[in-house]
C-alpha positions in Angstrom: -68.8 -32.6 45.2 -66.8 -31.6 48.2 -63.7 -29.2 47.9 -61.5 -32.0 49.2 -60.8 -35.4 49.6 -59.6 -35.5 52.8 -59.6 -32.0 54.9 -56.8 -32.8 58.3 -57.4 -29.7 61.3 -54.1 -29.2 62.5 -50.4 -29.6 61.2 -48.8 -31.1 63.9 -46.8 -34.6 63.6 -50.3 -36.6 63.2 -52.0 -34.2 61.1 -48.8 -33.8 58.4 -48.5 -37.9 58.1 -52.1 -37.9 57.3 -51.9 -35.1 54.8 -48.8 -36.3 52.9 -50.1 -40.1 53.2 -53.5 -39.1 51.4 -51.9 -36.9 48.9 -49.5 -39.9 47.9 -52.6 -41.6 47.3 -53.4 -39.3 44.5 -56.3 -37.4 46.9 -57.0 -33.9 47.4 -56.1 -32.8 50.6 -55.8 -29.5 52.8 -54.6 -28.7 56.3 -56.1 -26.1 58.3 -53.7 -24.1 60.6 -52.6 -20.7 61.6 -49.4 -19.7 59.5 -47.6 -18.7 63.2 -48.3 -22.2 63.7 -47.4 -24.7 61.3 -45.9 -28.0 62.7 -48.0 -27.6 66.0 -46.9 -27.9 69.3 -44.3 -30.1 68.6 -42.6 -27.6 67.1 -43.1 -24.6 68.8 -43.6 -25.7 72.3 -42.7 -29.1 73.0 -41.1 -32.0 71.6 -38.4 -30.0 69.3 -38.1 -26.9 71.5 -37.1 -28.5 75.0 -35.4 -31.2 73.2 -33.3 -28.9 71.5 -32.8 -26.7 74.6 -31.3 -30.1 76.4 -28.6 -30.5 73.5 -28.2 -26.7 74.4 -27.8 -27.4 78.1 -25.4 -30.3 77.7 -22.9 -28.5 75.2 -22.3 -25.2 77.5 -22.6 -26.9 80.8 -19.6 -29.6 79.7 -21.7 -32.1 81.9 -21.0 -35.1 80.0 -17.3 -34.2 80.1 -17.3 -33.8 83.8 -16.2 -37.8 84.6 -13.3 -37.4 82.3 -11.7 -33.2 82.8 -13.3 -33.0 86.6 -16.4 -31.6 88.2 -15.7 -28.0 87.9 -15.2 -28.3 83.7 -17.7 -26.1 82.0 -17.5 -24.6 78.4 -19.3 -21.4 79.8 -19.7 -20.2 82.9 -22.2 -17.4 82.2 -25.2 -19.0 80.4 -28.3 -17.3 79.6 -31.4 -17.9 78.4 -29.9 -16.1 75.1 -27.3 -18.5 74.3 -30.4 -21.6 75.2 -32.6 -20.0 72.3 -30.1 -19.5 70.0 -30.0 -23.0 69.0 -33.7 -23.7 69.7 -34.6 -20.4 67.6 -32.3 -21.8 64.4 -34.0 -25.9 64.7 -37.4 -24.7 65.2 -37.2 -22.4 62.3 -35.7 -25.1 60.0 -38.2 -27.7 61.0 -40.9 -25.5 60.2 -39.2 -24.8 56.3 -39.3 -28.6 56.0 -43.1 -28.9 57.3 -43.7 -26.2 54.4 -41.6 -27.3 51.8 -43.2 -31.2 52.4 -46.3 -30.3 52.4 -45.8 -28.4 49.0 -44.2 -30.5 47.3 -46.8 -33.3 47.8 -49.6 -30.6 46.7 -51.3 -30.1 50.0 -53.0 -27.2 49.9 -52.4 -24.9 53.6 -55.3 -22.9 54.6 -54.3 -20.3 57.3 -56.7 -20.1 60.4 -58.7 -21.8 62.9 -61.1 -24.4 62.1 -64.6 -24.6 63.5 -67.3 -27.5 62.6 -70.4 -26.7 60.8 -72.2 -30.0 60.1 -69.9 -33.3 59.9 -68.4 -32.6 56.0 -68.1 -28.8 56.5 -65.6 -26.7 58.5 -65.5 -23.1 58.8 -61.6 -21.8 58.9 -61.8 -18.2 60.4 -58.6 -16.3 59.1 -56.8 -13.4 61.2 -58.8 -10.7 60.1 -62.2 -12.6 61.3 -63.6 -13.9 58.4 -65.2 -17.3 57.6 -64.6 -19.4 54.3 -66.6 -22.5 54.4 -64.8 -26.2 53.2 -66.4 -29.3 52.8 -64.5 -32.7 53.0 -65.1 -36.2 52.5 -62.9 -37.1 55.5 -61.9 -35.2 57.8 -58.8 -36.0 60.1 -58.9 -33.8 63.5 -54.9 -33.6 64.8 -55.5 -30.6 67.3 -53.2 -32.0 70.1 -53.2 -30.8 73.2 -52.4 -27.9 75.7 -50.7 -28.1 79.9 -53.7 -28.1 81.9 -53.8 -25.0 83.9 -55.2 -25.3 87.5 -57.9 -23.1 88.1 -56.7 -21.7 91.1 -52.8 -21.0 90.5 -52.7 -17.4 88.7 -50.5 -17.9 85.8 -47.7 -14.8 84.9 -45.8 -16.7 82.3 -43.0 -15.2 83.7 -42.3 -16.7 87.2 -45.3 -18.8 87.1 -45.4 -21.0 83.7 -46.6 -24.0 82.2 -44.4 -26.6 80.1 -45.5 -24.4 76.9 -43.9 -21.2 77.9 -41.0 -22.5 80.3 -38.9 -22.0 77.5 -39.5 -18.3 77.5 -38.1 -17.6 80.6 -36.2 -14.1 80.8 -33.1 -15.7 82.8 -32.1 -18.9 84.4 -33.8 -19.1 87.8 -31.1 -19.3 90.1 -33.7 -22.1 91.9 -37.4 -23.3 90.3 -40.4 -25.2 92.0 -41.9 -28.3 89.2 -45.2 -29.5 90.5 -45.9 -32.7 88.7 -42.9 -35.4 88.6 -44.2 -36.7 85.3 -42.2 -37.3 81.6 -42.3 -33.3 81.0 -41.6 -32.2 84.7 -38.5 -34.7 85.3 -37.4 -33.8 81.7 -37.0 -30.0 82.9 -36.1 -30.9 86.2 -32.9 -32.7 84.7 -32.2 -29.6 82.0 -32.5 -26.7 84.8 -30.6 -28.5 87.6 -27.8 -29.0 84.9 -27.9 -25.2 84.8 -27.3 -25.2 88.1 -30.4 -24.4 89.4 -31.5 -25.4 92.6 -34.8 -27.9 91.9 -37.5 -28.6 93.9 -40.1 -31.3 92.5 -43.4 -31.8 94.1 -45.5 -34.9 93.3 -48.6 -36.4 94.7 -47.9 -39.8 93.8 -45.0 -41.9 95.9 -42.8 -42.4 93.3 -41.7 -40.9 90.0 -42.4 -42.5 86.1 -44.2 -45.2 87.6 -44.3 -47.0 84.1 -40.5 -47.4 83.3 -38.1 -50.0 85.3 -37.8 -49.4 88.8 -33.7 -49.8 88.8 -34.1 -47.5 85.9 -35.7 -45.0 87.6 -33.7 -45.1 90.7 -30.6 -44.2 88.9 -32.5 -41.6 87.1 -33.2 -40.1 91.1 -30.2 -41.0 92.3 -28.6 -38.8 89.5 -30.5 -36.1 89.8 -30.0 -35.8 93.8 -26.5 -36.0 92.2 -27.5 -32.6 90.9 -29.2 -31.1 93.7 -32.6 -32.1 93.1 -34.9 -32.2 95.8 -37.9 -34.5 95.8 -41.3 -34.0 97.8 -43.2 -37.1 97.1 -46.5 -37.6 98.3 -47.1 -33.7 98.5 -50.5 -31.4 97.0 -49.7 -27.8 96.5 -51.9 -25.6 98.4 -51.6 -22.6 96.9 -48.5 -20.4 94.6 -47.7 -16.9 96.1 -46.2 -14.4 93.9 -43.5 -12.2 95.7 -42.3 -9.0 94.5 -38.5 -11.4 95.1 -39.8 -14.6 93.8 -42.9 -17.1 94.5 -43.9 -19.5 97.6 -45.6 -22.8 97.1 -47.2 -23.7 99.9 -47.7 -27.5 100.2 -50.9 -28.7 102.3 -48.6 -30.3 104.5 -47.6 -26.9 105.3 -44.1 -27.1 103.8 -43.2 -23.4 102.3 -41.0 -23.4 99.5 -39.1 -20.5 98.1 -38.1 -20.2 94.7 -37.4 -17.4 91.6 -40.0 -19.5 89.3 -42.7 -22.2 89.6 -43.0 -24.6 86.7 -46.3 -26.8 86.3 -46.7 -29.8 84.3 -50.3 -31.1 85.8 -50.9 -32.9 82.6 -52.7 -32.1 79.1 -55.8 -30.8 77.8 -57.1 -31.4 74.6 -57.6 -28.9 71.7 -61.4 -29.3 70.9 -63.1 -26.1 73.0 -63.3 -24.6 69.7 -64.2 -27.0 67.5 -67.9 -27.1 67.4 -67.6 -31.0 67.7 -71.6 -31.3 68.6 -72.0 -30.0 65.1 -70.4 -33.1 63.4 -72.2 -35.2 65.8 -68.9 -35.5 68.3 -68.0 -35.7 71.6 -64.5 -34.9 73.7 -64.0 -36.0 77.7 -63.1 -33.9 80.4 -59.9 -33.4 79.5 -60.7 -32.7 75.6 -59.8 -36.2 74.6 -62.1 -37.4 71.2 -62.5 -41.4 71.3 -61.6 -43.5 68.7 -61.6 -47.0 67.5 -58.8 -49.3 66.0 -58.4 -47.4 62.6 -58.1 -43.8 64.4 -62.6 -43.4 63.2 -64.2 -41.6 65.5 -68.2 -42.3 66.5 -68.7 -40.5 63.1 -66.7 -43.0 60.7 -65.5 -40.1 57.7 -64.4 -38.2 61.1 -60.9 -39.2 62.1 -58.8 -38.2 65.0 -54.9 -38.6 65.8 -52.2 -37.3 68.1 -52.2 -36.4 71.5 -55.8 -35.4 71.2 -56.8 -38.9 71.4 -54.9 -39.5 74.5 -52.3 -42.3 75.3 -49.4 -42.8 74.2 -49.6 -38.8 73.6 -45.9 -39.3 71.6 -44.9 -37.4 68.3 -43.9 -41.0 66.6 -46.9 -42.3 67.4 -48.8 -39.7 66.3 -47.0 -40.0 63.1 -48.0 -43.5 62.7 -51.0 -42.9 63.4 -51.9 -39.9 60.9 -50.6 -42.3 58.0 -52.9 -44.9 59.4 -56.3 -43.3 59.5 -55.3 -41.6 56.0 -54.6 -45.4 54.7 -58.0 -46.3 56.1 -60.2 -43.5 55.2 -58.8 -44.0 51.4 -59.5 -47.5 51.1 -55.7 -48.3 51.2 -54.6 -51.9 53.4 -52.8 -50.8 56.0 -51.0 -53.4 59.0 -52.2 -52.6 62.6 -49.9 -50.4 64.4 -47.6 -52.7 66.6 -47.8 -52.9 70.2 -43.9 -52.3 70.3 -44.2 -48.7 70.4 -40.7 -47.7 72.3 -40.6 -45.2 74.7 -38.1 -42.4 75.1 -37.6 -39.8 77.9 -35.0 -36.8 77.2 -34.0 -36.7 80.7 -30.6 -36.5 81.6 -29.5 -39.0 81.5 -32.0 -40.5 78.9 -33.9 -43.2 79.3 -35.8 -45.1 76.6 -37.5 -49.0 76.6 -39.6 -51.4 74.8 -42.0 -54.1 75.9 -42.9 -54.9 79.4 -40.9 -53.9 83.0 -39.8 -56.5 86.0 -43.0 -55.2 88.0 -45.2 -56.1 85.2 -43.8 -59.6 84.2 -43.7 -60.6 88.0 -47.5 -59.5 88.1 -48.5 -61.8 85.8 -46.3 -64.4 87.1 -43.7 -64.9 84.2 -40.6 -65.9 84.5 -37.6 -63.8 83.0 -34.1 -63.7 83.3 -32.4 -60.6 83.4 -28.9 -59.3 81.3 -27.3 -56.4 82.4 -24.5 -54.2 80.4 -23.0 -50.8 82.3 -21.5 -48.5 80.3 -18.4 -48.4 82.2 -17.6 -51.8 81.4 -17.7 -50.6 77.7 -14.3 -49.2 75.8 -16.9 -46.9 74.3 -18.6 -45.8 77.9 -14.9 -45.0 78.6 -14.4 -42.8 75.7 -17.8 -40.7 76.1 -17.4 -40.6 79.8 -20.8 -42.0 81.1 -20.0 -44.3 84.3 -23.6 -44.0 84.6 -25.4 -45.8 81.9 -27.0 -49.4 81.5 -28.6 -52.2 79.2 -31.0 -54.3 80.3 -32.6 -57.2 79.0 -35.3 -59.3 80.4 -35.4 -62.9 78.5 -38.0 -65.5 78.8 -36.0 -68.6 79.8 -37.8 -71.0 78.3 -38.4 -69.8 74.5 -35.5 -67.4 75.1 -37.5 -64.5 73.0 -37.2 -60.7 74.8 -39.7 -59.5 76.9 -38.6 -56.2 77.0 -35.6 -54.2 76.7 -34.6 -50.6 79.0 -31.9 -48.4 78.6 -30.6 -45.6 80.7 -27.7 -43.6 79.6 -26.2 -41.6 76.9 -27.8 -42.6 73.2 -31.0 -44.9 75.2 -32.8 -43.5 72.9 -31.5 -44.2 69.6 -30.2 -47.8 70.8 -33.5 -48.7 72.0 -34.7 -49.6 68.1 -32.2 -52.6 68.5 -34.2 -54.5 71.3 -37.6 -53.3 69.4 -36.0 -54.8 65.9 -35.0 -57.6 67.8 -38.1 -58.2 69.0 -40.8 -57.6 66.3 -38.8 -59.7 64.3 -39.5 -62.6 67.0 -35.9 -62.7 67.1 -33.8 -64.4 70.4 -31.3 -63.5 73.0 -29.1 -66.0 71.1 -29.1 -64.0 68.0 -27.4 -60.9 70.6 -24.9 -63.5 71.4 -23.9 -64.8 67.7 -23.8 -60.9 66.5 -20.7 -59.0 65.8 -21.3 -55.3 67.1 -18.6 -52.6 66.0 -16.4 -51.8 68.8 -15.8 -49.7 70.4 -20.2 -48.7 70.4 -22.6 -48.5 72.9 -24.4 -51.2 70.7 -22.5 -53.6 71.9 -24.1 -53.7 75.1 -26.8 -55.8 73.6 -24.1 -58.8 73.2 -22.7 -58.0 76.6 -26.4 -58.0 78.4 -27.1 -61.3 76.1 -24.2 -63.0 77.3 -25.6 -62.1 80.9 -28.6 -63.4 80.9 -27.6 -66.8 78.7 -24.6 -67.5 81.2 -27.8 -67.4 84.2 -29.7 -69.5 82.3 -27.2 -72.1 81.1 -26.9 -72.2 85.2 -30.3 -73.1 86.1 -30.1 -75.5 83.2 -27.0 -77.2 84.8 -28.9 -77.9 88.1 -31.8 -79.3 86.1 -29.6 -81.8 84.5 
């Protein structure tokens, strides 16, 4: 008989859902991980850390504030990387006495180490000292994640030459930073260290920035940021990253030569499965350590599961979560719906922006017609009281059935009052049902009535003429 029911590599936001969903189930389940560890990258290097460290940035640089007590208002005007940590230090540690306490409490059983494939039921978890203990599964859930992807030729210090990981270690705030890679993690810390006040330089090979969000939204988001001293080198390859005795140089094939204290890259993710021993269970990853899976999260070896970021897109902690309780529903026997395609997206710039369902560019590709409803923020008592001028509510409504197509946000809270527009909209709910709603006032939810009263008031105009 094997040792466990259900045996998940990693304890990052995929690989706890899976656990705790299987051991609700009434199996036996372990995770493997190193106790330094525990919660995954999330926690320690990514979504909780810099999230956290953007709370930090907004509280002591009084940025929000600025529209309302003028633009030299700040709560401190020394800030160092110890006052950022302090708060990251505090949230990471607490997050990771939850992870514990959870997994606990639902009888999970933690084995400390690094896990290694043997045949495609056993693992072998080597612990700190070097030794091997053998455990055989019946399922097995791999929930590695993933790492930055280094280039080969850039000589990483991890001091003024970092990836998205270690960024957060930095020994001071860089009076002005270098981010190669104008992606969701790159324009996330863009936004953070120009807040600082640090001079920001972005290089990106592509023309434009966050290609897959709303193009207005996106432009505001830049137009913001140049706000803030952001530079922008679009359409630019780095060369080659010289580290100076005062700082680096990043040379640009164009032969652009840009000084900075630090160089931030964010080229991307690499999946967690060097060390895995995958041809032993019969698996394969891509070049960038992705596994492939099917609809229920099975790999090519169907007891063999795999979640999170180390199957590739959407690469998101809530999706990864879904998608952990998933493949444990499935691999127990346990019905389980499909995960929805309305998966919202959120991006802790600053401001934030967050949406649901499809953009302008893609509706007018496929030739459907929308109407569009927009709500700004300073129309809104509640914009007003906060003091974001900035911020807007879109909604793009099909004019005939008058159901959403999609819903974008940019502004304070467009992340939390996204999950309207995505209730609205799973629920096969219409723009009419925005109009007939009473919203508390004075909220940013109320927006939604004032973007649905937008686009109604176009439509009811094109109806006119059709009469």
């Amino acid at each position: 008989m094997p040792e466990f029911d259900m045996l998940v590599i990693g304890s990052g936001p995929g690989g706890q859902k899976a656990a705790i969903a299987a051991a609700k189930l009434g199996r036996r389940v372990a995770v493997v991980d190193r106790p330094d560890t525990v919660g995954g990258v999330s926690i320690h290097t990514g979504t909780i850390p810099s999230k956290t460290l953007r709370e930090a940035v907004l509280y002591l640089t009084g940025l929000t504030q600025r529209d309302l007590y003028g633009q030299s208002y700040r709560l401190k005007d020394e800030i160092t990387v110890a006052d950022l940590t302090a708060r990251t230090q505090h949230v990471v540690g607490r997050e990771v006495d939850v992870i514990r306490s959870q997994l606990s409490r639902n009888q999970v059983t933690l084995l400390a180490g690094t896990g290694r494939f043997t045949d495609d039921h056993t693992v072998a978890i080597r612990d700190a000292t070097g030794q091997d203990r053998l455990v055989t599964a019946e399922n097995i859930v791999i929930a590695t994640g993933t790492r930055p992807a280094r280039p080969g030729l850039v000589e990483f210090d991890e001091r003024t030459i970092l990836d998205s990981d270690n960024v957060i270690n930095l020994e001071k705030v860089p009076r002005s930073m270098v981010i190669v890679g104008a992606g969701v993690i790159g324009i996330e810390y863009a936004s953070m260290f120009a807040a600082l006040g640090s001079k920001v330089t972005v290089v990106e090979q592509r023309d434009r920035m966050l290609d897959f969000c709303d193009l207005e939204v996106v432009e505001s988001l830049k137009y913001h940021l140049r706000d803030l001293a952001v530079t922008f080198r679009f359409g630019e390859k780095v060369a080659a990253v010289e580290r100076h005795p005062r700082g680096t140089l990043t040379v640009l094939e164009s032969g652009k030569k840009i000084p900075a204290d630090a160089v931030m890259y964010s080229a991307g993710r690499q999946g967690l499965t060097d060390e895995l021993d995958l041809a032993r269970a019969g698996l394969t990853a891509d070049a960038r350590g992705r596994i492939e899976v099917d609809e229920h999260y099975r790999t090519s070896v169907p007891h063999i599961y795999a979640v999170g970021d180390v199957i590739g897109f959407p690469a998101l902690a809530a999706t990864a979560m879904e998608q952990g309780r998933t493949a444990a529903y499935h691999a127990c026997g346990e019905p389980v719906h499909p995960m929805l395609d309305l998966q919202p997206i959120g991006i802790y710039t600053i401001p934030e922006i967050s949406y649901v369902g499809r953009t302008e560019d893609q509706l007018t590709d496929e030739s459907i017609p929308f109407e569009v409803g927009v709500a700004r923020y300073r129309e809104l008592a509640r914009g007003q009281i906060i003091g974001d001028s900035h911020g807007m509510l879109k909604l793009l409504v099909c004019p005939d059935t008058r159901k959403l197509h999609g819903v974008h946000c940019f502004g304070t809270g467009a992340t939390e009052l996204i999950h309207i527009g995505q209730a609205v909209m799973g629920c096969g709910g219409t723009v009419d049902y925005l109009v007939d709603a009473v919203f508390n006032y004075p909220t940013l939810a109320e927006s939604y009535k004032v973007a649905a009263l937008d686009a109604t008031n176009k439509i009811r105009q094109i109806d006119r003429l059709r009469d």
